[in-house]
DOZARO-519921 format. One record per residue (C-alpha): residue in one letter; y negated, z, x. Coordinates in steps of 0.001 Angstrom, whole numbers, plus 500000, padded with zeros to 6 digits. Layout:
REM residues N
<rec aa="A" v="Y" w="Z" u="X"/>
...
This chain:
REM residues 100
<rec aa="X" v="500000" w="500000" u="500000"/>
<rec aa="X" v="496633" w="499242" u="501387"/>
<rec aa="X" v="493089" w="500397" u="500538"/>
<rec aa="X" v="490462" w="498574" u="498610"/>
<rec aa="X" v="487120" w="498983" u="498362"/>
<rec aa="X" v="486412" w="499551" u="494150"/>
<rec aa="X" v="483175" w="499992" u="492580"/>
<rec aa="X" v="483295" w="503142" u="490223"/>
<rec aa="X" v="480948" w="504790" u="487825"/>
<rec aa="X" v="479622" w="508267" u="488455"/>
<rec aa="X" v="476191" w="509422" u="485878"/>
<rec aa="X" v="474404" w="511155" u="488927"/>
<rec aa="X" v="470716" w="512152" u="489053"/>
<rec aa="X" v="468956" w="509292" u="490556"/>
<rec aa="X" v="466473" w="511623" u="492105"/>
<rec aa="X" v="468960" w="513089" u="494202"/>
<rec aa="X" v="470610" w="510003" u="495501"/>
<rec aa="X" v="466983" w="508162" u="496063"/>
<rec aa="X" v="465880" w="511125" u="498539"/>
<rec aa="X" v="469384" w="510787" u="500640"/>
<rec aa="X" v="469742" w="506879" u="500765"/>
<rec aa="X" v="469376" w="504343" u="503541"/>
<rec aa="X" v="468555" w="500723" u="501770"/>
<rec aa="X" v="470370" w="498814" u="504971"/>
<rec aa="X" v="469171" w="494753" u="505027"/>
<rec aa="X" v="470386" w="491949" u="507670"/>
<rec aa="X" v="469500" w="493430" u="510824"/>
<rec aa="X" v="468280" w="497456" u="509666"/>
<rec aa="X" v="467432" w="500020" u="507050"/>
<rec aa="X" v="464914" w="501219" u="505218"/>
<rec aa="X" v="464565" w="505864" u="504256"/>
<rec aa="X" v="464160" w="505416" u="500459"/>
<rec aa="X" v="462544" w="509034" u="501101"/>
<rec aa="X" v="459848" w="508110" u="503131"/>
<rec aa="X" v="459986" w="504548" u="503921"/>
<rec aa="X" v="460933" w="504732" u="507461"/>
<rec aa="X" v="461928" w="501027" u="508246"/>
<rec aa="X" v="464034" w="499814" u="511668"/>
<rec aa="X" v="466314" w="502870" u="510784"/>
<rec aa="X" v="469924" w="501545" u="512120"/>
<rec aa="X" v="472794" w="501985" u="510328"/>
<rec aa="X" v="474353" w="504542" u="512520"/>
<rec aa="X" v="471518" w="507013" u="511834"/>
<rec aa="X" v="472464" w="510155" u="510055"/>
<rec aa="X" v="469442" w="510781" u="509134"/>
<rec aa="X" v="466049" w="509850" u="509081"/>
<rec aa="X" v="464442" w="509732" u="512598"/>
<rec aa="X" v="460857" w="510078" u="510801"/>
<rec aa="X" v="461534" w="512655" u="508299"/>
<rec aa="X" v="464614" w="513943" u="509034"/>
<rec aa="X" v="466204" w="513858" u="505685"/>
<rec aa="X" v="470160" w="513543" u="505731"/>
<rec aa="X" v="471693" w="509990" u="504764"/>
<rec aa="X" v="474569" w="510424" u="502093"/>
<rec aa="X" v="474158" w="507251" u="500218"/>
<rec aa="X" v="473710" w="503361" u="501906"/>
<rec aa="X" v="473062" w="501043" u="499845"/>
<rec aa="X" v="473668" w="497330" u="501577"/>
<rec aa="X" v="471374" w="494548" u="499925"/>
<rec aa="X" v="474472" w="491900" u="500775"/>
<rec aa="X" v="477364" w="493991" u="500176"/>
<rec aa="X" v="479756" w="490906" u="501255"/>
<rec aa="X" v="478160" w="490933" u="504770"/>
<rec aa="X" v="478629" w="494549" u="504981"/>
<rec aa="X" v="482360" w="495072" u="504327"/>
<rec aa="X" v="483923" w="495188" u="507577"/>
<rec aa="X" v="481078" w="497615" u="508842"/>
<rec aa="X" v="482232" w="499583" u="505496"/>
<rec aa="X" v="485068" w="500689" u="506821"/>
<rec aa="X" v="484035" w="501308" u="510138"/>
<rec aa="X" v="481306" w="503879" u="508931"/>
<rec aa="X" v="483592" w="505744" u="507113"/>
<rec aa="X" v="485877" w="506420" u="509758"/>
<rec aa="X" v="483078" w="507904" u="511624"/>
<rec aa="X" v="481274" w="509373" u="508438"/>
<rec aa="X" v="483574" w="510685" u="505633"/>
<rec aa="X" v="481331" w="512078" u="503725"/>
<rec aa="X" v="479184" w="508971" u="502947"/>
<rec aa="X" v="479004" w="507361" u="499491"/>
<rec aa="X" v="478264" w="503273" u="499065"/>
<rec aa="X" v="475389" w="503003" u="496335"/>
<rec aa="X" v="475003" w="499338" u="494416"/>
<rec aa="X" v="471742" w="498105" u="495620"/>
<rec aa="X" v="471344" w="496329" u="492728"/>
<rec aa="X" v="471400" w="499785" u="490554"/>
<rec aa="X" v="469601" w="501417" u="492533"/>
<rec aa="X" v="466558" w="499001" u="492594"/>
<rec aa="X" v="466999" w="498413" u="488496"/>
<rec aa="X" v="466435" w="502127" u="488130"/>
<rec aa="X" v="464010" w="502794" u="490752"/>
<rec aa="X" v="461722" w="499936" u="489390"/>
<rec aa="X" v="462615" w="501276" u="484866"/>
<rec aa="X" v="461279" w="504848" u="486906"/>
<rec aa="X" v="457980" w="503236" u="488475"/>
<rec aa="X" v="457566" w="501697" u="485331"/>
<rec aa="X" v="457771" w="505088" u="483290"/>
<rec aa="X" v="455605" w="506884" u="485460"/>
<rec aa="X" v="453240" w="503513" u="485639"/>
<rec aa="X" v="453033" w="503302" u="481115"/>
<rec aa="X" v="453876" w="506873" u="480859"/>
């Protein structure tokens, strides 16, 4: 038997995952907490603010797969966040606090 990767469901406070998630593009990430860009994948945290990264969410998941399970080899405890969610809800949030 051989492990996948499988998306699954989880009704988390979005709050909580936006303050401890690296957005991770082509070539480096991006602190959803304070904006920090150049952060590389590797980072456990935030070399500006220092906040902990237990999310990473990949804009091109595809690209990202073998470096998937590489990270969590070295990281157990990290979590794989849909980037696609997570900018749908971070921009219905913005909006709220924009039209009250």
């Amino acid at each position: 038997m051989s492990k996948q990767f499988i998306r699954l469901y989880h009704n988390l406070f979005f709050d909580e995952i936006k303050q401890h998630t690296l957005e991770y593009g082509a070539l480096s990430g991006m602190c959803s907490k304070c904006k920090e860009i150049s952060v590389r994948l590797e980072a456990e945290s935030c070399p500006k603010c220092g906040t902990p990264f237990k999310y990473i969410a990949f804009q091109n998941i595809r690209e990202h797969l073998p470096k998937m399970a590489r990270l969590l080899g070295e990281r157990s405890g990290i979590q794989f966040v849909d980037y696609q969610d997570f900018k749908r809800i971070e921009g219905e949030q913005k909006a709220r606090s924009i039209l009250g």
